[in-house]
C-alpha positions as CSV (number, residue, x, y, z in Angstrom):
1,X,-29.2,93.6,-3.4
2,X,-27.5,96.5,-4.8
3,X,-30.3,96.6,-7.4
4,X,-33.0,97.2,-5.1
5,X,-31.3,99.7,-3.0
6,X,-30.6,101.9,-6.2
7,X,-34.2,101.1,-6.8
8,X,-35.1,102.4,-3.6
9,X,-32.9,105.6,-3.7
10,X,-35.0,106.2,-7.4
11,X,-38.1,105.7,-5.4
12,X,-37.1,108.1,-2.8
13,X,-36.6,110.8,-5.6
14,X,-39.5,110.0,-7.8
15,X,-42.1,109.9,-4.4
16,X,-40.6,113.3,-3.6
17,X,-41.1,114.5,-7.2
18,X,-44.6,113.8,-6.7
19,X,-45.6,115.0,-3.2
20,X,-44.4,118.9,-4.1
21,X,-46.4,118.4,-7.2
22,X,-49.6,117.4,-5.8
23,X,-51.2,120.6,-5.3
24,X,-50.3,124.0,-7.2
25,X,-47.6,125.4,-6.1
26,X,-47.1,129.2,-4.7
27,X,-44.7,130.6,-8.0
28,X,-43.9,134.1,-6.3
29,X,-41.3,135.3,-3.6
30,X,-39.1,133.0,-1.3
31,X,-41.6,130.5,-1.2
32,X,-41.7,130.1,-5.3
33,X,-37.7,130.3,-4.8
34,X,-37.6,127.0,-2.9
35,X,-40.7,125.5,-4.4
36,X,-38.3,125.5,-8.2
37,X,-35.0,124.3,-6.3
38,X,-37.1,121.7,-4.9
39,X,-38.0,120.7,-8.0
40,X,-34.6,121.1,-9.9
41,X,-33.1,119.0,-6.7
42,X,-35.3,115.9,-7.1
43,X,-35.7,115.7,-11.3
44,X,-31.7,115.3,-10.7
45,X,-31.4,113.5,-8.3
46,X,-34.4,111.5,-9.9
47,X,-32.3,111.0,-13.3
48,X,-28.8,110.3,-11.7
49,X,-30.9,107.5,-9.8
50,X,-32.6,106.1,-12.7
51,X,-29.4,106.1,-14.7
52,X,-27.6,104.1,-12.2
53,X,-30.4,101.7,-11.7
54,X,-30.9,101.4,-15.6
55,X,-27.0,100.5,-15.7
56,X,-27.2,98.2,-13.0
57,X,-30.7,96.5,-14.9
58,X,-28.7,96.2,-18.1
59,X,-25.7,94.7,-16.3
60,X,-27.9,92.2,-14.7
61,X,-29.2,91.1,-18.5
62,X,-32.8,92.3,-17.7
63,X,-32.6,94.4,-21.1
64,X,-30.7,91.8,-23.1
65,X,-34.4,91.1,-24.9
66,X,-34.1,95.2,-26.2
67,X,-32.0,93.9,-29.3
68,X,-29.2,91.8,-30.1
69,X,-25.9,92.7,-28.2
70,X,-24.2,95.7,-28.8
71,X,-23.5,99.3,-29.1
72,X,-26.9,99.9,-30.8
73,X,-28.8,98.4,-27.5
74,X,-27.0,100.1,-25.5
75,X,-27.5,103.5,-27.5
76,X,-31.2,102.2,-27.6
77,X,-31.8,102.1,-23.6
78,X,-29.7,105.5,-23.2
79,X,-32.4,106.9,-25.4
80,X,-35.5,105.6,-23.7
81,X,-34.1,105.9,-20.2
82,X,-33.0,109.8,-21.0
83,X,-36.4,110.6,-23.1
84,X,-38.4,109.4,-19.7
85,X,-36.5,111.5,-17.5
86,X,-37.1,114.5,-19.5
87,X,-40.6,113.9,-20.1
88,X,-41.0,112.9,-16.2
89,X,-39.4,116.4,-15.7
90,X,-41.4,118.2,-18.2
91,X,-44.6,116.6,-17.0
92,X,-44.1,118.2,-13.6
93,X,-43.3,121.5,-14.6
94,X,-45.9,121.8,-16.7
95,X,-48.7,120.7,-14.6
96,X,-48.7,124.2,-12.7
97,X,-46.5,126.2,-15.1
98,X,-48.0,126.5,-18.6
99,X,-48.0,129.6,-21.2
100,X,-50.1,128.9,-24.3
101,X,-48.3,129.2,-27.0
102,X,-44.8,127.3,-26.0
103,X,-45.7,124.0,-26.8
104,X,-47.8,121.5,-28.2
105,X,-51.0,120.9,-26.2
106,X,-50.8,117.9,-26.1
107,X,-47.6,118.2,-23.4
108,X,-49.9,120.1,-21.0
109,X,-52.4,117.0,-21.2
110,X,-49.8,114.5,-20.3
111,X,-49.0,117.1,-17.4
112,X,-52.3,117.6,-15.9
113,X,-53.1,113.8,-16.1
114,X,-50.3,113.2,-13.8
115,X,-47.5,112.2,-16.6
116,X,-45.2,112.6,-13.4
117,X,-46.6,110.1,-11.7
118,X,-47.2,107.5,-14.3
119,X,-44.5,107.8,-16.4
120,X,-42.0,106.7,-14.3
121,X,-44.0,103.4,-13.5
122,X,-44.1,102.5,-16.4
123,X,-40.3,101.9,-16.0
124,X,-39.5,101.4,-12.4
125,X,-42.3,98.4,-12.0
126,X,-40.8,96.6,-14.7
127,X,-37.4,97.3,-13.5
128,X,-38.6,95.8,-10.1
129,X,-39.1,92.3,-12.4
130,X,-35.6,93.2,-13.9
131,X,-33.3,92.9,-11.4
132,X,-33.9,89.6,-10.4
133,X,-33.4,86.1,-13.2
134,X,-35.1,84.1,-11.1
135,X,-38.2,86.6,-10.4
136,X,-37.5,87.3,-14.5
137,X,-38.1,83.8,-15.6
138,X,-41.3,83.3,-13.6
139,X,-43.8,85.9,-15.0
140,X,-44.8,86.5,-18.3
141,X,-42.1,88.9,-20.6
142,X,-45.3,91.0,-21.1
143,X,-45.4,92.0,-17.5
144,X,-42.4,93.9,-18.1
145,X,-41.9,94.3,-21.9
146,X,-45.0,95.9,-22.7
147,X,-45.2,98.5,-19.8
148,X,-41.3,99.9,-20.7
149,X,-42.3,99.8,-24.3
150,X,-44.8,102.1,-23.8
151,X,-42.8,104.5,-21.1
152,X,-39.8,104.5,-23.3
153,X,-42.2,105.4,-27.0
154,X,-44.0,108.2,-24.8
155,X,-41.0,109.8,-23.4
156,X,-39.5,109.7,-26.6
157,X,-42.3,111.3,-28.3
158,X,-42.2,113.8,-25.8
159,X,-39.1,114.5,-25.6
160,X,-38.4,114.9,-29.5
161,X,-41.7,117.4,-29.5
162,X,-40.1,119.8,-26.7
163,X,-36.7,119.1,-28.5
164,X,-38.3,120.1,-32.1
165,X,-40.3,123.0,-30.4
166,X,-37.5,124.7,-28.8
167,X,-35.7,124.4,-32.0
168,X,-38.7,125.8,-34.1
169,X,-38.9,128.7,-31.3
170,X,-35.3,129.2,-31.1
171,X,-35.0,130.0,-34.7
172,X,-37.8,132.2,-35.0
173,X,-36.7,134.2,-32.1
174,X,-33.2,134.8,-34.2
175,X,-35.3,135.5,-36.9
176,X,-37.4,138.5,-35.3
177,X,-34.5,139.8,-33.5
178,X,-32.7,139.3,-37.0
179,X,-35.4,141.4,-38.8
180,X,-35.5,144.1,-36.0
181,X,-31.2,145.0,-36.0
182,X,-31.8,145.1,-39.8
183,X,-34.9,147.7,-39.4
184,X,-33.0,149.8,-36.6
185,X,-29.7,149.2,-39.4
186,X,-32.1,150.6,-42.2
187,X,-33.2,153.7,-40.1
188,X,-29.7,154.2,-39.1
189,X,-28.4,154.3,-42.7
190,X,-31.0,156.7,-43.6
191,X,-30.9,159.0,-40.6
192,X,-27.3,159.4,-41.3
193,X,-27.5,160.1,-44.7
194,X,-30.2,162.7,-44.1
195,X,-28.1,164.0,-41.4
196,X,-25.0,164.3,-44.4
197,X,-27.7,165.8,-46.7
198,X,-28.6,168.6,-44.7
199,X,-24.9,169.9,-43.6
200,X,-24.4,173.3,-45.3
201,X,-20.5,174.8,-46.3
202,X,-20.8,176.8,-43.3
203,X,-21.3,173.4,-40.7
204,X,-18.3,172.6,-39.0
205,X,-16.1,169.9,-40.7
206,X,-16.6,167.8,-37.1
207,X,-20.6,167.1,-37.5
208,X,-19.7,164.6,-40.7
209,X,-16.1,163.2,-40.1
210,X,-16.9,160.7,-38.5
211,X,-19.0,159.1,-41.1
212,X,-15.9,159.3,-43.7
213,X,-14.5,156.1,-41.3
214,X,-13.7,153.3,-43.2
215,X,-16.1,151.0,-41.7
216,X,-19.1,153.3,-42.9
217,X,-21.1,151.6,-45.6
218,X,-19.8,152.5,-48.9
219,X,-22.8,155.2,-49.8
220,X,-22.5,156.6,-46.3
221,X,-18.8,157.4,-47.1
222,X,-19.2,158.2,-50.2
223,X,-21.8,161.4,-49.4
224,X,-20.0,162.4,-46.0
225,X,-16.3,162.6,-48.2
226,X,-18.3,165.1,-50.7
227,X,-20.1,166.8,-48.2
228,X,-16.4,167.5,-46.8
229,X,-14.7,168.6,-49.9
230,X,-17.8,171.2,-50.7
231,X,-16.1,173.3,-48.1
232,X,-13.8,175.2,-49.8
233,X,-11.7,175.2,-47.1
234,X,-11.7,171.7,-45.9
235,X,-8.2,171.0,-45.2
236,X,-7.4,173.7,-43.3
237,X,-10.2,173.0,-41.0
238,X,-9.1,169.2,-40.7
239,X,-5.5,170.1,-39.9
240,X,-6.9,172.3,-37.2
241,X,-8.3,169.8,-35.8
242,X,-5.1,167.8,-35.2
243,X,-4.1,170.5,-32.7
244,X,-7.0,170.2,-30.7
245,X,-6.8,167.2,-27.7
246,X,-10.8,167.0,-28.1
247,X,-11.4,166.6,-31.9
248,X,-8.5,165.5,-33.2
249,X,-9.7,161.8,-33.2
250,X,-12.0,162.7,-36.0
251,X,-8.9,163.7,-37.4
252,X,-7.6,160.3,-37.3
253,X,-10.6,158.7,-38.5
254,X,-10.8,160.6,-41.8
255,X,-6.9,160.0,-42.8
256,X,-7.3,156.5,-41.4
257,X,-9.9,155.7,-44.2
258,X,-9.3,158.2,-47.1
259,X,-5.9,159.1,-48.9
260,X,-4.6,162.7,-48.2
261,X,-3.7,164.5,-51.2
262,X,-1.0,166.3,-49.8
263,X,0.7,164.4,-47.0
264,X,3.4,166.8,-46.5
265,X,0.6,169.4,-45.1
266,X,-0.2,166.8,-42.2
267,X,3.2,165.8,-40.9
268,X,3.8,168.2,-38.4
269,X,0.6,169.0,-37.3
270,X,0.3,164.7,-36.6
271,X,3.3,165.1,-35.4
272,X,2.4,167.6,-32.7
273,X,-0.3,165.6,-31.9
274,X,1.6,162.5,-31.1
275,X,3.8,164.4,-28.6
276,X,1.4,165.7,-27.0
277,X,-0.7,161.8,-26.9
278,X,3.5,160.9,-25.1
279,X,3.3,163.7,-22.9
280,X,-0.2,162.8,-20.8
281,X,0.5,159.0,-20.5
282,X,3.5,158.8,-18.7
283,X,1.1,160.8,-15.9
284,X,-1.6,158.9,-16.0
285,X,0.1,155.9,-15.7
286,X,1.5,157.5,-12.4
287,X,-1.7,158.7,-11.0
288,X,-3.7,155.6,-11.8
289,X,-4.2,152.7,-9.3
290,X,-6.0,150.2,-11.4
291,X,-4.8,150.5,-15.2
292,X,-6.7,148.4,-17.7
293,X,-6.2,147.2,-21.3
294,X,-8.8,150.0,-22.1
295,X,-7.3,153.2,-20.2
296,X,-5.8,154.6,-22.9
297,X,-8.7,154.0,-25.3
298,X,-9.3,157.8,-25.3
299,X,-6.3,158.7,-27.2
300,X,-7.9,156.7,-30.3
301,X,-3.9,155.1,-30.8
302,X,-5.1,152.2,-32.8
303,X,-6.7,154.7,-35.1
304,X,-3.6,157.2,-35.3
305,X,-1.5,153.7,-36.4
306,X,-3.7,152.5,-38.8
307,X,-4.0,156.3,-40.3
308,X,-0.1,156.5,-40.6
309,X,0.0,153.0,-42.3
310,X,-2.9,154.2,-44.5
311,X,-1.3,157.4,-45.8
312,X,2.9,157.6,-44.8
């Protein structure tokens, strides 16, 4: 009895499946809303069904004939009774939603010749048969054999095409969007060393210091940190910079990734900018409300540390 009440409750699912399916859909505004959490609702409830009544079939010995007892039947059913409610799924969204292109043809043909509604025949007729020994041993094993067969191969076709498709797509999607970071990475790299190229001595030492940071390809570096020491009076201009609460984060970045050839020179002016870094936290952490890990990004810490490691 419990058989054919699950059988019932997958009915229930599958007949609703098909109704909203019969005719095309509206896809747009509230109406195309609920028409695709329709959908979603019944293919789920349609599979949770199916996979309690396929349970309860199996359980019953209506699939002991599938292969000799064991894991590998059971892995065997799993496989057709999940490949036909994908494919079931599949064929109802594509009968009204198709872009050319996406998948195999072929998909959209199962679809449009009502895939939805034959499909799951092919499984719950048989299944009808199933559930019963009695009703079992009195028909032909054709009857049922035969028709789940050819659901189960059909799904699984199916469902390995949209499972090889998305895969095939998926990877060529990474691909292109690999291909375009590496273009925008190429114009990048060569946009800032044109940028480097055309600093004269007279430039301020702030338009390039930030391409002297350590995680600057190698070339990039490598022209910014002669660019810098072109100007005569380089080092001055860098430990200006340390006094000023604005720029002296570009200060950081060049001692963080290049050794200083006189560290004495720096010490106090570093030093003055670390008080000063101790003297406007303590307020803000007063007149904030809501303090998070990144408030006190601004003050580039992380970089001053790693610069002091680097060089002191």
């Amino acid at each position: 009895m419990l058989g054919y009440i699950l059988l019932g409750f997958t009915l229930v699912f599958y007949i609703g499946l098909v109704s909203i399916n019969i005719s095309e859909p509206r896809t747009s505004g509230e109406a195309g809303m609920g028409y695709g959490l329709a959908l979603a609702a019944l293919g789920l409830g349609f599979t949770i069904c199916s996979l309690i009544l396929t349970i309860n079939v199996a359980n019953k010995g209506g699939l002991d004939w599938v292969l000799s007892a064991g894991a590998s039947r059971n892995v065997l059913i799993g496989i057709g009774w999940l490949s036909l409610a994908i494919a079931t799924f599949a064929c109802a969204v594509f009968k009204w939603e198709w872009h050319e292109g996406a998948f195999p043809k072929f998909l959209h043909w199962v679809a449009v010749h009502h895939g939805q509604i034959w499909l799951p025949l092919l499984m719950l007729v048989p299944y009808f048969f199933l559930l019963n020994a009695q009703t079992r041993a009195s028909i032909s094993p054709n009857v049922y054999k035969i028709p789940l067969i050819i659901g189960f191969a059909v799904s699984v076709i199916m469902s390995l095409t949209l499972l090889f498709t998305w895969f095939k797509t998926t990877v060529q999607e990474e691909a292109a969007q690999m291909e375009i970071a590496q273009t925008k990475d190429k114009i990048r790299h060569a946009d800032d060393l044109t940028l480097i190229a055309e600093q004269k001595p007279m430039d301020p030492l702030v338009n390039i210091l930030s391409y002297t940071a350590r995680f600057h390809d190698a070339d990039v570096r490598s022209a910014a940190l002669a660019k810098v020491k072109e100007k005569p009076d380089w080092e001055a201009q860098l430990l200006q910079l340390f006094e000023n609460d604005y720029y002296c984060s570009h200060a950081y970045t060049f001692i963080e990734g290049n050794k200083v050839e006189h560290p004495e020179k720096y010490l106090e002016p570093i030093n003055r900018s670390i008080l000063r870094i101790a003297a406007k936290i303590p307020d803000e952490i007063k007149e904030s409300n809501n303090l998070q890990h990144w408030t006190f990004e601004g003050y580039h810490i992380e970089r001053l540390l790693r610069a002091l490691t680097h060089n002191f």
